[in-house]
Every structure is written in C-alpha cells, then in structure tokens.
gemmi code that builds the backbone of each chain (N, CA, C; Angstrom):
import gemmi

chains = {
    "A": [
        ("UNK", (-9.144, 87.135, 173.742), (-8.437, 87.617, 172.538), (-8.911, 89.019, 172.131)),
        ("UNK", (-9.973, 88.770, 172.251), (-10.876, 90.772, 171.559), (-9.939, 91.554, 172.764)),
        ("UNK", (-10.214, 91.397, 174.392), (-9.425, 92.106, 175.454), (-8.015, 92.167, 174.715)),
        ("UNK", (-7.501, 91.620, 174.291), (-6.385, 92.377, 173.886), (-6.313, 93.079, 172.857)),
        ("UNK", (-6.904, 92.694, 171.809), (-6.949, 93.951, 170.688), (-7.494, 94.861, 171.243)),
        ("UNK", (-8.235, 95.133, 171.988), (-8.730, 96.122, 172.583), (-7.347, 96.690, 173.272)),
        ("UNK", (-6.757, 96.425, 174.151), (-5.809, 96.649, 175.111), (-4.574, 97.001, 173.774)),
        ("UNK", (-4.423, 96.665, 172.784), (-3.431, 96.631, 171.433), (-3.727, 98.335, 170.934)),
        ("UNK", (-5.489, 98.473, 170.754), (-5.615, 99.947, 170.103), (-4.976, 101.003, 171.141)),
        ("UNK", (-5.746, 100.574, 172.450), (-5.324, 101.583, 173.362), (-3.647, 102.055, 173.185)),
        ("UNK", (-2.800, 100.901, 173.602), (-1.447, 100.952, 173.448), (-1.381, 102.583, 172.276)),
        ("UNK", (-1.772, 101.889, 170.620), (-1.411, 102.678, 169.878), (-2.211, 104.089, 169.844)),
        ("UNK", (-3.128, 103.590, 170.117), (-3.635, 104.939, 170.427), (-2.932, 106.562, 171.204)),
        ("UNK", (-2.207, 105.587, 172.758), (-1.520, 106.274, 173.318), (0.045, 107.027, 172.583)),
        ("UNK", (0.632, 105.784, 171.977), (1.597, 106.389, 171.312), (1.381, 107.500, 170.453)),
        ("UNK", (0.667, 107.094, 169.789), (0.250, 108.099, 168.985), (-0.102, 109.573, 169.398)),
        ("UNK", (-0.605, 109.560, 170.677), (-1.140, 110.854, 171.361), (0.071, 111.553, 171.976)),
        ("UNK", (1.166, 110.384, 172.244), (2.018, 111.145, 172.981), (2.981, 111.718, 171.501)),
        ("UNK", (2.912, 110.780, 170.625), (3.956, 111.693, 169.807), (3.513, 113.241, 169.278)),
        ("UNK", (2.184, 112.716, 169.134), (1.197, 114.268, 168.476), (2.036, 115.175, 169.332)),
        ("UNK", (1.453, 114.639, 170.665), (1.734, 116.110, 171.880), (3.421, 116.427, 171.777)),
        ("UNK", (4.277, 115.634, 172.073), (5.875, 116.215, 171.992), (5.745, 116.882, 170.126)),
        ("UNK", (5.368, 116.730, 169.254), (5.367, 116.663, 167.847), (4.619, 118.435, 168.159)),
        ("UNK", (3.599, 118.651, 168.180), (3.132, 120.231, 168.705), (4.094, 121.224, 169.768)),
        ("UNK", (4.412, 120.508, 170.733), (5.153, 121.133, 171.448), (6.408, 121.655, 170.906)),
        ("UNK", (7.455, 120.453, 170.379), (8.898, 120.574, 170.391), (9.416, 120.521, 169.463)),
        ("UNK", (8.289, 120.251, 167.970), (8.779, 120.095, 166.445), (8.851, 121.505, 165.977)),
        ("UNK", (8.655, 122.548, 166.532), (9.299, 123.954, 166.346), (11.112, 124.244, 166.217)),
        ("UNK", (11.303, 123.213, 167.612), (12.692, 123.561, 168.042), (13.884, 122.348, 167.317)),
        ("UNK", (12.548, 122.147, 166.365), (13.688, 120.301, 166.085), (14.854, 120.985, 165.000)),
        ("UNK", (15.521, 120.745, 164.435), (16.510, 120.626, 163.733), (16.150, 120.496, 161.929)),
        ("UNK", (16.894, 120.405, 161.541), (16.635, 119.581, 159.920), (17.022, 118.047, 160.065)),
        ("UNK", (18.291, 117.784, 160.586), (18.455, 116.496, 160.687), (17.609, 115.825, 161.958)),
        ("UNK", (16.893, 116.343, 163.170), (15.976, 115.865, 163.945), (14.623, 115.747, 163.143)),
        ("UNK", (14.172, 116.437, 162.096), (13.254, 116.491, 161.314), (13.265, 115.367, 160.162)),
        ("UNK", (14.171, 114.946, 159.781), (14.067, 113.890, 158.636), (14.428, 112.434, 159.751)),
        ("UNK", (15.248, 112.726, 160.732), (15.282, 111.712, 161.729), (13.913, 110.912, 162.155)),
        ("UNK", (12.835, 112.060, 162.616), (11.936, 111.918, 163.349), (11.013, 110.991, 162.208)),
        ("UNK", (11.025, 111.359, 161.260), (10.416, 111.555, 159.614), (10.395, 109.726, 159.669)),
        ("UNK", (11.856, 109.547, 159.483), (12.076, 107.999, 159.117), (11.777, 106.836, 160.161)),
        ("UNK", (11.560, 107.483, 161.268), (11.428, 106.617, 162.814), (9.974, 106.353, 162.779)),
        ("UNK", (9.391, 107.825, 162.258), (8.269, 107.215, 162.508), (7.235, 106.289, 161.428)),
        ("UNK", (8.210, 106.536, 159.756), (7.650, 105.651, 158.483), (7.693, 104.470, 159.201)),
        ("UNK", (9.469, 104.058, 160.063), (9.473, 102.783, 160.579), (8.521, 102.191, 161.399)),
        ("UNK", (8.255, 102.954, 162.626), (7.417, 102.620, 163.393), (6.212, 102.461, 162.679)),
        ("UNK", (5.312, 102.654, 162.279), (4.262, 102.497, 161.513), (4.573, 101.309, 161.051)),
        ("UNK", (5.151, 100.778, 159.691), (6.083, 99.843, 159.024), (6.050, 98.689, 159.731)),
        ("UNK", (7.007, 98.492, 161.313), (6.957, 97.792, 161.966), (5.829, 97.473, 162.896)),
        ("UNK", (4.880, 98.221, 162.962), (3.762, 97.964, 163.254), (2.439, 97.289, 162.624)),
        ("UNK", (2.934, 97.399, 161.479), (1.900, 96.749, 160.091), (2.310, 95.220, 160.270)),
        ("UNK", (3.513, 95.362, 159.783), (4.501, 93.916, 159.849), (4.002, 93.048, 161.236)),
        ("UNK", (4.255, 93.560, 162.083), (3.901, 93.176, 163.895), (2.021, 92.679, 163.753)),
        ("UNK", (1.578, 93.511, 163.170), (-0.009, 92.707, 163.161), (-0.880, 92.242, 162.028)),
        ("UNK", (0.481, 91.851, 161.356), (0.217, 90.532, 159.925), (0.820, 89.722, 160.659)),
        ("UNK", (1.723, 89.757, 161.718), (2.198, 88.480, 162.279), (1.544, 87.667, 163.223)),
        ("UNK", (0.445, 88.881, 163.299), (-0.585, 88.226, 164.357), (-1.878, 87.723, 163.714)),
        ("UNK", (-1.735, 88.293, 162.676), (-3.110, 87.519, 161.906), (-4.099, 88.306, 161.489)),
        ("UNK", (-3.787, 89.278, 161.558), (-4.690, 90.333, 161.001), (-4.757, 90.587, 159.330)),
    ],
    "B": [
        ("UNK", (4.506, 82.452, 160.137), (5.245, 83.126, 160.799), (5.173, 82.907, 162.431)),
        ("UNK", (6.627, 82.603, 162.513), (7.062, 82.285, 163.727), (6.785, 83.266, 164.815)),
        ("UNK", (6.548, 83.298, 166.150), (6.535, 83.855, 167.313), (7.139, 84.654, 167.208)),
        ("UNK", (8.244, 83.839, 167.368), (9.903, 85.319, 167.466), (9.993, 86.186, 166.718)),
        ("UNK", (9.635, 86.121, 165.277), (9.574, 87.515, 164.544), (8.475, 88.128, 164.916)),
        ("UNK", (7.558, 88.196, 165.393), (6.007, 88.735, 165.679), (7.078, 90.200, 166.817)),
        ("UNK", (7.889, 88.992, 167.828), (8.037, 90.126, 168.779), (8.827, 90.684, 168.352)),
        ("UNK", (10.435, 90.373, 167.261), (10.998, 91.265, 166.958), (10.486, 92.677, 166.331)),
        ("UNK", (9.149, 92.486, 165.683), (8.837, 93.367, 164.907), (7.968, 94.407, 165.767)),
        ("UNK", (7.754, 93.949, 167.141), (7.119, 94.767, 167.638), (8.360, 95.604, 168.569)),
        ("UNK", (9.527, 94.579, 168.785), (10.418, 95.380, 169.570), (11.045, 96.565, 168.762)),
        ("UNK", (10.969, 96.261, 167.106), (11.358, 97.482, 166.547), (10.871, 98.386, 166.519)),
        ("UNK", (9.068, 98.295, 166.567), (8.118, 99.213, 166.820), (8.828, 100.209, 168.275)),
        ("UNK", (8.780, 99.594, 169.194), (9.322, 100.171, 170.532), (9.856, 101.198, 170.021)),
        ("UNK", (11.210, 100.612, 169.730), (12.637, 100.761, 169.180), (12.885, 102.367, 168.400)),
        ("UNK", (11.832, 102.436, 167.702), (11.684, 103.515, 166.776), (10.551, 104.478, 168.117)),
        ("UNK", (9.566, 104.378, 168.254), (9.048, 105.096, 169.280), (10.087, 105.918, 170.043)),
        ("UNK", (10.763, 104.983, 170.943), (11.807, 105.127, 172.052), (12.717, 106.270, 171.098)),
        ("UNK", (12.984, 106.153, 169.936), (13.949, 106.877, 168.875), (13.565, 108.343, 168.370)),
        ("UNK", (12.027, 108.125, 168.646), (11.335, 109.471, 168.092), (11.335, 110.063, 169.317)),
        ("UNK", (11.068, 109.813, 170.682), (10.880, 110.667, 171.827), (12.147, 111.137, 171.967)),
        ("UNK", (13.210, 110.188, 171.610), (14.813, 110.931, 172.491), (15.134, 112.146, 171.873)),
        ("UNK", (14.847, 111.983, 170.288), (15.314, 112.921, 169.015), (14.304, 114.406, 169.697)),
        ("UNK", (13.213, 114.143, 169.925), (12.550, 115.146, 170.003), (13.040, 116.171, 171.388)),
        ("UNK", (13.065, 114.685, 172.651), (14.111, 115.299, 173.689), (15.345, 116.019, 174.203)),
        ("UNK", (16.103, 115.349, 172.922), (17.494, 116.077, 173.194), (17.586, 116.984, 172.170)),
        ("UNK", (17.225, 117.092, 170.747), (17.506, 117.664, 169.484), (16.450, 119.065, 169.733)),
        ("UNK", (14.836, 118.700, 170.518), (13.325, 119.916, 170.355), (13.721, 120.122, 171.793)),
        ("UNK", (14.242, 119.490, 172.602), (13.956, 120.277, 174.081), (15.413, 120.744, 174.361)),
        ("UNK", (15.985, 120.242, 174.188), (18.223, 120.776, 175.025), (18.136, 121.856, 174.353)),
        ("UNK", (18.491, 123.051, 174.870), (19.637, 123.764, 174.314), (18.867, 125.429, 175.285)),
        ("UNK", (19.101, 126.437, 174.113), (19.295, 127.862, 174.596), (17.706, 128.538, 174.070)),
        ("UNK", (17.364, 128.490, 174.225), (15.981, 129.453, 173.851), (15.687, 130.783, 174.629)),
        ("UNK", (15.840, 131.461, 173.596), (15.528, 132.958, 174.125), (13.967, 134.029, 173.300)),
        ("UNK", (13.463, 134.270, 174.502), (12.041, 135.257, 173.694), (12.076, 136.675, 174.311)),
        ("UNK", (11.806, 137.884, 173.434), (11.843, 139.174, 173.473), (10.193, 139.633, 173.608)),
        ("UNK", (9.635, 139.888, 175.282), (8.289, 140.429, 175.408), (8.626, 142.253, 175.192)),
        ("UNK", (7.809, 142.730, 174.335), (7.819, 143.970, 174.116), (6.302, 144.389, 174.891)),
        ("UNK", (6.295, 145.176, 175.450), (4.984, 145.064, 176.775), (4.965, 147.071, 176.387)),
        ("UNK", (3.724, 147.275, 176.228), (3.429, 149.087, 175.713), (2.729, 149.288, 176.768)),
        ("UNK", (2.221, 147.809, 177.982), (0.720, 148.515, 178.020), (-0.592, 147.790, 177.738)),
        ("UNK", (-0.585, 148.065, 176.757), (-1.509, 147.396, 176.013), (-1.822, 146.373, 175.302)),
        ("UNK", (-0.563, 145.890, 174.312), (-0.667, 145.208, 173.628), (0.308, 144.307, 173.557)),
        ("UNK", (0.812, 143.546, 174.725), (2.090, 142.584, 174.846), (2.250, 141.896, 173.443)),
        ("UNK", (3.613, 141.721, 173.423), (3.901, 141.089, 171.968), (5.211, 140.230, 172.265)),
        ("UNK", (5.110, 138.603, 172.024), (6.252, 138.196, 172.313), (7.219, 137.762, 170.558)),
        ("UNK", (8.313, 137.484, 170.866), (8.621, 136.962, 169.735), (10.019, 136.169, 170.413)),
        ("UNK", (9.079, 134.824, 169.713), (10.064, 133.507, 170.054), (11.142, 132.605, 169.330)),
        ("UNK", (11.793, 131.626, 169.620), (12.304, 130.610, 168.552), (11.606, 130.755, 167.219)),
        ("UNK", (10.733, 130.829, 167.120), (10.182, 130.347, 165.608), (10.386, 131.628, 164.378)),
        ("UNK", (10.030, 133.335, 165.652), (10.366, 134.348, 164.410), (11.786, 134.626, 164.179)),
        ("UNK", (12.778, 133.799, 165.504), (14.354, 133.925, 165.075), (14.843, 133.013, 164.250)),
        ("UNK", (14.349, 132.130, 163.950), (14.532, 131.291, 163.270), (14.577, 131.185, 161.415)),
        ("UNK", (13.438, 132.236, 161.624), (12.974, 132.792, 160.222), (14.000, 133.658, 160.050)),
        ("UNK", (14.278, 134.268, 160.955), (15.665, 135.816, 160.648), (17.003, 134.673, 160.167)),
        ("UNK", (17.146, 133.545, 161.008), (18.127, 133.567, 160.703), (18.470, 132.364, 159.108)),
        ("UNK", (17.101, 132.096, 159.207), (17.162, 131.194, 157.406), (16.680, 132.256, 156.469)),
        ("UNK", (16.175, 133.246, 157.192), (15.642, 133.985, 155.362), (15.909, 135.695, 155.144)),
        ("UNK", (16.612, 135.892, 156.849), (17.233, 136.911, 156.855), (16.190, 138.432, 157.384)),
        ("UNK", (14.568, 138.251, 157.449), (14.373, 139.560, 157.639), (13.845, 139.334, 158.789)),
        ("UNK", (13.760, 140.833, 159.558), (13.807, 140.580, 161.457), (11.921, 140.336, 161.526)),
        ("UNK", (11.493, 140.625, 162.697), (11.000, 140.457, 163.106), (10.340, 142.103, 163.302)),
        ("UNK", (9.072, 142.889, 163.155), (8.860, 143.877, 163.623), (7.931, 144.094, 164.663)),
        ("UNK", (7.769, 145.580, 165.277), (6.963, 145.489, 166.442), (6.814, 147.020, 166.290)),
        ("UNK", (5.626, 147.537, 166.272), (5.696, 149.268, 166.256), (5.576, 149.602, 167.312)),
        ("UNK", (5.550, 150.777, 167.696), (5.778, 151.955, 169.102), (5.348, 152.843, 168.898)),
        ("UNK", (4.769, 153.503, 169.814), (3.898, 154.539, 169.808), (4.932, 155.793, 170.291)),
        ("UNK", (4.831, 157.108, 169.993), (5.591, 157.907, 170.302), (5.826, 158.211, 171.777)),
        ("UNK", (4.313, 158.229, 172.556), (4.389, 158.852, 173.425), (4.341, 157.992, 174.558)),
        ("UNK", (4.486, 156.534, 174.731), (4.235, 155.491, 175.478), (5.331, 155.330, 175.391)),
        ("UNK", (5.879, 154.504, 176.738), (7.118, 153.784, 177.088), (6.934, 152.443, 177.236)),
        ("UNK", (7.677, 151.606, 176.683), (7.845, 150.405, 176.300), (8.871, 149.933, 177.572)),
        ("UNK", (8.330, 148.407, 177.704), (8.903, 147.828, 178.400), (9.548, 146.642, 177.949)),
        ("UNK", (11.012, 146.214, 177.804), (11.614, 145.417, 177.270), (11.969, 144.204, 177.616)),
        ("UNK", (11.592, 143.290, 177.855), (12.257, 141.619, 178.888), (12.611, 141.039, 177.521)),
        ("UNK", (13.951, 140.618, 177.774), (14.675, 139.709, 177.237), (14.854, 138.391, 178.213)),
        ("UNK", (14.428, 136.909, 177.764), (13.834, 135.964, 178.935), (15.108, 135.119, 178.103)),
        ("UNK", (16.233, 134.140, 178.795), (17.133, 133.062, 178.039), (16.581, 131.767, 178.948)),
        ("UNK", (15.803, 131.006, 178.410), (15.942, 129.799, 178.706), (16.603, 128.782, 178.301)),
        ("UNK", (17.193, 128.312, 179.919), (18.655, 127.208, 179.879), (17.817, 125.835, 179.743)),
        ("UNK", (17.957, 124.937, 178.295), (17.915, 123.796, 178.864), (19.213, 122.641, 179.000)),
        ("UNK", (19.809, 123.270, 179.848), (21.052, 121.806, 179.533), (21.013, 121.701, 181.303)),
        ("UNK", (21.846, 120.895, 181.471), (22.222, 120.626, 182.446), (23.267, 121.272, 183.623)),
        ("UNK", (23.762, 122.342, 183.071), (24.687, 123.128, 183.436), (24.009, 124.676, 183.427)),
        ("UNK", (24.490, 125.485, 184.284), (24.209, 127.084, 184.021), (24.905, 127.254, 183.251)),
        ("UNK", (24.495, 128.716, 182.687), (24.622, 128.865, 181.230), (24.903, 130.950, 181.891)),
        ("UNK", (25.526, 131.306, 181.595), (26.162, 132.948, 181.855), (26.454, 133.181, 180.851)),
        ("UNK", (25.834, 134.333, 180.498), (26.103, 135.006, 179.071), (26.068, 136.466, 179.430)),
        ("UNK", (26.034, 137.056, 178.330), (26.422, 138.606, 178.311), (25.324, 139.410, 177.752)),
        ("UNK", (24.975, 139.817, 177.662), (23.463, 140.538, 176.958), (23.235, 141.888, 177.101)),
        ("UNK", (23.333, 142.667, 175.639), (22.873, 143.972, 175.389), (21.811, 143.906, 174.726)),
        ("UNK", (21.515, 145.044, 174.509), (20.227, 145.933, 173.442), (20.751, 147.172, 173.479)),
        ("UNK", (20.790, 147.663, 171.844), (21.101, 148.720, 171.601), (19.882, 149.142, 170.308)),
        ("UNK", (20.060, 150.387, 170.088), (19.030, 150.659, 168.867), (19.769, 151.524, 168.002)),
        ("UNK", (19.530, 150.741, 166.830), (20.376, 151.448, 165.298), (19.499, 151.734, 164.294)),
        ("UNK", (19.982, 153.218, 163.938), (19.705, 153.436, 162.702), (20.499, 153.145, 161.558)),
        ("UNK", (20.262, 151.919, 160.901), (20.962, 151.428, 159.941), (22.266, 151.179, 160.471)),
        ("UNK", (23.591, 151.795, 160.035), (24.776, 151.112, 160.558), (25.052, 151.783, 161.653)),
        ("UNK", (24.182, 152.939, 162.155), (24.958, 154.144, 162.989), (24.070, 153.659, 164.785)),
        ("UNK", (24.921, 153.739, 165.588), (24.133, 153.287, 166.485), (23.521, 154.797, 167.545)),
        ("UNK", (22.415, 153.688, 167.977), (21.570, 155.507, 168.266), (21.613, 155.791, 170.292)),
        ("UNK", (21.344, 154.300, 170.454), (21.909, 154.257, 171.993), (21.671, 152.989, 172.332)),
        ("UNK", (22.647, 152.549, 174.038), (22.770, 151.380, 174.319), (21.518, 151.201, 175.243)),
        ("UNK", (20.657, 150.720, 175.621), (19.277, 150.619, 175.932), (20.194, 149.790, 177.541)),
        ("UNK", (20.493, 148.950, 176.999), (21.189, 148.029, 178.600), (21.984, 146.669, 178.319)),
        ("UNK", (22.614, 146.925, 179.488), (24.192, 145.852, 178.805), (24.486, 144.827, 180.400)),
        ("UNK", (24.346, 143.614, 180.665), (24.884, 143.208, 181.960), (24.890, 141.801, 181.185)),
        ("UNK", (25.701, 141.112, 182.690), (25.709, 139.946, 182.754), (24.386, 138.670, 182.736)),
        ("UNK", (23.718, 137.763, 182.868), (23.078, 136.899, 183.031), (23.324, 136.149, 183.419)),
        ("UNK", (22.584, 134.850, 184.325), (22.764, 133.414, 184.409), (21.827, 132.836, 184.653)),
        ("UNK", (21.599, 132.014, 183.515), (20.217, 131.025, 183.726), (20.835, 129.564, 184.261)),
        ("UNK", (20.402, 129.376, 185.870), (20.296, 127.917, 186.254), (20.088, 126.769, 185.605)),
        ("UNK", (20.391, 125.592, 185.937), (20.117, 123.970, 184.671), (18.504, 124.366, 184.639)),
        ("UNK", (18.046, 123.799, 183.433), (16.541, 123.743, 183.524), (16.035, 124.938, 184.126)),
        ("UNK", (16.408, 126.068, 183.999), (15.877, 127.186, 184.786), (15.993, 128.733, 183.319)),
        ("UNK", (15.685, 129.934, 183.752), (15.631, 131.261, 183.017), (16.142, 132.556, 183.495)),
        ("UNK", (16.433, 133.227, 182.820), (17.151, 134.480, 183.487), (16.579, 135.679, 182.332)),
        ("UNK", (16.149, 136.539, 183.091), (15.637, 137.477, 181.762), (16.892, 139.215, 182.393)),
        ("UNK", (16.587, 140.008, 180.932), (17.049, 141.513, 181.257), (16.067, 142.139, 180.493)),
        ("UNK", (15.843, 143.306, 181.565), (14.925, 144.533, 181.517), (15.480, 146.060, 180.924)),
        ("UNK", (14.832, 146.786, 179.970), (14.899, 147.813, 179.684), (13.875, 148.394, 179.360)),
        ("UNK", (13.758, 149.889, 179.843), (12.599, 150.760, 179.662), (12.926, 151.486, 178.387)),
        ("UNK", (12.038, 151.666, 177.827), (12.245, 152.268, 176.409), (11.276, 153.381, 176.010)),
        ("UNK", (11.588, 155.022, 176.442), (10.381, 155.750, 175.787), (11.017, 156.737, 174.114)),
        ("UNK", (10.340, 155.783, 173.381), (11.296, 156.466, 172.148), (10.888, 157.219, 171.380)),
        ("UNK", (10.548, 158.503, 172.129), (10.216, 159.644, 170.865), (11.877, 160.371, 171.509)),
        ("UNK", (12.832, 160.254, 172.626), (14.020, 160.690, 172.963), (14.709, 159.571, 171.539)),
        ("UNK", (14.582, 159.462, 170.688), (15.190, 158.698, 169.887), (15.401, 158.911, 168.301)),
        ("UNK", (14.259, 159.866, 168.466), (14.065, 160.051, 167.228), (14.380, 161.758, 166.812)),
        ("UNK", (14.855, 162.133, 165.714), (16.191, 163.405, 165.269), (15.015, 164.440, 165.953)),
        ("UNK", (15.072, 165.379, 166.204), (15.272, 166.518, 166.267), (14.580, 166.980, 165.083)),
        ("UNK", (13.549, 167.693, 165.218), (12.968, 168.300, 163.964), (12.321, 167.406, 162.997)),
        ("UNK", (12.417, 165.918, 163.406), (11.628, 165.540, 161.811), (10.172, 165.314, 162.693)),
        ("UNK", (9.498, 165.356, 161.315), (8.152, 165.269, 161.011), (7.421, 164.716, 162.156)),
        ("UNK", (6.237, 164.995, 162.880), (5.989, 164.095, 163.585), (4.940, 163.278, 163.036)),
        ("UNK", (4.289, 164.035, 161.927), (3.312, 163.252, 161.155), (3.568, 161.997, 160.228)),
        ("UNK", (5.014, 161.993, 160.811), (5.766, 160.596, 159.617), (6.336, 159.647, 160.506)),
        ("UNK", (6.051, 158.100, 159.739), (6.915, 157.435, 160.940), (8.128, 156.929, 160.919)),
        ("UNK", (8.708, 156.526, 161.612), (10.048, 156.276, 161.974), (11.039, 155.077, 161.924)),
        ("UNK", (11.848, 154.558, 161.823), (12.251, 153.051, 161.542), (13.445, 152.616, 162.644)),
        ("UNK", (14.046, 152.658, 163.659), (14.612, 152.124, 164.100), (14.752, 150.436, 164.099)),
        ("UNK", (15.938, 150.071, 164.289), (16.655, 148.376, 164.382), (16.897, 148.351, 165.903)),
        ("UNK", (15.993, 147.265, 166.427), (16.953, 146.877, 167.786), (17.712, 145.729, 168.099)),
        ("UNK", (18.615, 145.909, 168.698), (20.014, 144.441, 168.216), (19.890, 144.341, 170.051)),
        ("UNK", (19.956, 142.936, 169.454), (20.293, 142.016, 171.033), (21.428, 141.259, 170.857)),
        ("UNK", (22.233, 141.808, 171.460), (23.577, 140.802, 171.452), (23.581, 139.710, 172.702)),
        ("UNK", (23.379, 138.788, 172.332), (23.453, 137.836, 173.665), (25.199, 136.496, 173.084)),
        ("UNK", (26.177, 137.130, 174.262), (27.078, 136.417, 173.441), (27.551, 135.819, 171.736)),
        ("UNK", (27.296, 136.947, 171.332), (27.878, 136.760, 170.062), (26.375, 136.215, 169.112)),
        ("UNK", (25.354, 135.668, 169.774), (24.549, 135.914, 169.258), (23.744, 137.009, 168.553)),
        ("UNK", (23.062, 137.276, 167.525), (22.359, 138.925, 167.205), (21.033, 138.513, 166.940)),
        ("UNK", (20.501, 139.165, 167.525), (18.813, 138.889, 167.358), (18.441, 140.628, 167.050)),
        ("UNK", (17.682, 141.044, 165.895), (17.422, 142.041, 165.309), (15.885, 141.801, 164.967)),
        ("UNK", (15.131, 143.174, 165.836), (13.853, 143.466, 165.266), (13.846, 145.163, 164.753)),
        ("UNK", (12.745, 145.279, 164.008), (12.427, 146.198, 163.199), (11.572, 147.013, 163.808)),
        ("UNK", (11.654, 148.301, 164.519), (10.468, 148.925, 165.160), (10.619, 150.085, 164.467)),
        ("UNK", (8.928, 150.020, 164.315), (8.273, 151.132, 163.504), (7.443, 151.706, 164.793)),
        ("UNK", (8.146, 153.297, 164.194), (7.461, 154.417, 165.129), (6.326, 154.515, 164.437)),
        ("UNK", (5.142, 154.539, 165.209), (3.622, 155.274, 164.452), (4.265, 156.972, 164.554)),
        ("UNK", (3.469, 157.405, 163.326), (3.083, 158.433, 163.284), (2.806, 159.606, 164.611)),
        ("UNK", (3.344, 160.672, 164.564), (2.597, 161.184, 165.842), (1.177, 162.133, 165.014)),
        ("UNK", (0.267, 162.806, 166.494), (-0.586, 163.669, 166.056), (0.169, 165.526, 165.882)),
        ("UNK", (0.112, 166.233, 165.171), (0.963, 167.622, 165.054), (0.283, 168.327, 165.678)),
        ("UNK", (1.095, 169.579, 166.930), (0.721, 169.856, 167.361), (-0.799, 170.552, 167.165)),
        ("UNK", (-0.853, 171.111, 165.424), (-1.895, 171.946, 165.101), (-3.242, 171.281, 164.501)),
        ("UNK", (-2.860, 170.405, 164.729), (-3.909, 169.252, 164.459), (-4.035, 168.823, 163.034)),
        ("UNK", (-4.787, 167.737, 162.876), (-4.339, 167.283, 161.521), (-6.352, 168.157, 160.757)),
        ("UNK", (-5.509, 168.459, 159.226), (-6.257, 169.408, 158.539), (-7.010, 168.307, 157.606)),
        ("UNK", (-8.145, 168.546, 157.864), (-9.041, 167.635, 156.872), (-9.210, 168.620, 155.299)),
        ("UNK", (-9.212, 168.469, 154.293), (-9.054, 168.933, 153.224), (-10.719, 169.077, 152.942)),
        ("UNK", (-11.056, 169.867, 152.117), (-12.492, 170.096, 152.287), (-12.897, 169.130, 151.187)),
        ("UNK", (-14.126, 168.373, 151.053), (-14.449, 167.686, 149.979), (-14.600, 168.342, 148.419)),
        ("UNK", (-14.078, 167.772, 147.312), (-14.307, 168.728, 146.096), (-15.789, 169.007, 145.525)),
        ("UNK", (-15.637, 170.572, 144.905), (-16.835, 171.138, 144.286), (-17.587, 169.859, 143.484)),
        ("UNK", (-18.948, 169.527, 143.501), (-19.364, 169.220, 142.302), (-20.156, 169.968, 141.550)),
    ],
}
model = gemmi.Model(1)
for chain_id, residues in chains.items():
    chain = gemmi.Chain(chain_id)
    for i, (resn, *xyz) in enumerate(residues, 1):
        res = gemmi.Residue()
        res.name, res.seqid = resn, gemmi.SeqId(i, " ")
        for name, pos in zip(("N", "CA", "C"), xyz):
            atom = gemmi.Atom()
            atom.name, atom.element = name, gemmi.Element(name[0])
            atom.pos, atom.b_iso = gemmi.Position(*pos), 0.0
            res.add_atom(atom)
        chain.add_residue(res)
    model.add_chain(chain)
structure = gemmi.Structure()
structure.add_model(model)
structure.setup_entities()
C-alpha cells in the first residue's frame, strides 16, 4: 500500500512537472480564452484530485 | 464511497490534464510566429511573440538603437506551425513618421509544416538620415515589416554621432 502512494506522488509529481514545463514554454503564446481555459482545467484537475484521494482514504 | 466513483474522479483528473496539454498544444504551439534578430556586431537583439504582442494590445513598438557608422544586419525568421506550408509576402521598409524613407527588401517566403523561413537585409543607416542635420543629435526612424497584411513596427533610435571637430568640453566655472 505505502508502494503505491509512493508510485501515486511520483505520478503527480510528474504531471505537475510536465505542466510547469509546457506552462514556461507555451503560456506566452496562449490566448485569453486558452488562458482562462487552462485556468479552469487545472482548478479542476486539482479538485478532482482532492476528491480522488478522499475516496481513497486519505 | 464506492470504487466506481474513486475512479471516476480520477478519470476526470486525467480528463482535465489531457485538456490542459491539448489547449496548450494547439492554442501555445499551432500557428505563425515570427522574430526580428537585429545583429550590429556586437550586440544581437531579438524581438519575439511576446514584444509583438505588447504592440499589438497596448500599441507602442518595440525599440532597438543603431549606431551611425555600423551596418546592421536584419533576419526576419516566420515560424510555420501548422501542418501545411505557409507562403507569405514580406517587406521592410523605414519611415519617418507617415513619409516613407526606403524599401530595405521585399520577396516572397515559404516556411515548410513544422519548419522556418527567414529574410535578410543589410542596413547601414547614416545613408538614411537628411542631409545636413546634426550629427551630434539623434535620430528616430520606424521600421515596418509587412508580412502579409500583417505590420510589425519597431522604433530605431540613431545614437548620436561624434562631430567632426570633436566634442568641446566647457571649462569648469571660476570659484
């Protein structure tokens, strides 16, 4: 069980690194509506990620 | 709480991830990006998406000064990101205010899918500047890039030149 929370941070960890990196790179060239887009995807994602590990027992 | 919502809530997690990379993919990476290297020599200077961007939400260009007696080297670079080549038309000219002063260079382009196409002009601009004025003063030229109906406008400031008789230091006052 710990191996997977372990294997769980990594996951987010990674996401997280990859959005940073496209987010530095390409949030220059984003839009206004790619900008409030990106904005709400990622309140969600977070959101649904909270939700996702109260369902697990955290 | 049931199983099945555990994973729905993580498939939304996905869901939104998957939502933030595409937005960033097609909306931060597709399209036309163009950057202006102004090269003296010495002191390369690019100006990208971000200072045209500013011109075109808040209206003022972008500047870059020039030295009188140095020739400037001009690359205009269009990067294609779509899937298709992309042929456009592309000048540079330099204006004083509404009056235009000369066409620097005018041709065709074509940037390949996922690929770049730049145009070159040499620029030595003290041939630019009137006849008789000051050399101890500097100068203001506009340079316009027309790339298909696009206008990309920077602000170049001539430095000052040195006069031929040299510049006169004023003597310090009596005390």
């Amino acid at each position: 069980m710990k191996l997977e929370y372990i294997l769980y941070g990594f996951g987010v960890l990674f996401c997280v690194a990859g959005v940073a990196y496209l987010a530095a790179e390409f949030v220059q060239n984003l839009s206004d509506l790619g900008k409030i887009g990106s904005l709400l995807l990622t309140v969600g994602l977070f959101a649904f990620l909270g939700k996702y590990f109260e369902a697990l027992g955290w | 709480m049931t199983g099945k919502n555990k994973y729905i809530y993580l498939l939304l997690t996905i869901a939104c991830f998957v939502g933030i990379i595409l937005i960033f993919v097609f909306d931060g990476y597709m399209g036309i990006y163009d950057t202006l290297l102004i090269d003296n020599g010495q002191f390369p200077q690019t100006i990208g998406s971000e200072q045209w961007r500013q011109q075109d939400e808040f209206g003022y260009p972008p500047s870059v000064s020039m030295e009188r007696e140095r020739s400037v080297n001009l690359t205009y670079t269009v990067e294609n990101h779509h899937f298709s080549a992309y042929n456009v038309n592309v000048s540079m000219s330099l204006w004083d205010g509404a009056t235009k002063v000369a066409d620097l260079t005018s041709g065709d382009i074509t940037a390949p899918a996922f690929g770049k196409a730049s145009i070159t002009a040499v620029v030595n601009i003290s041939q630019y500047i009137p006849a008789g004025y000051p050399a101890e003063q500097s100068y203001n030229l506009a340079l316009v890039i027309n790339r298909g109906g696009v206008e990309r406008k920077v602000q170049v400031y001539i430095n000052p030149g040195i006069p031929k008789s040299g510049i006169i230091i004023p003597p310090p006052p009596a005390r």
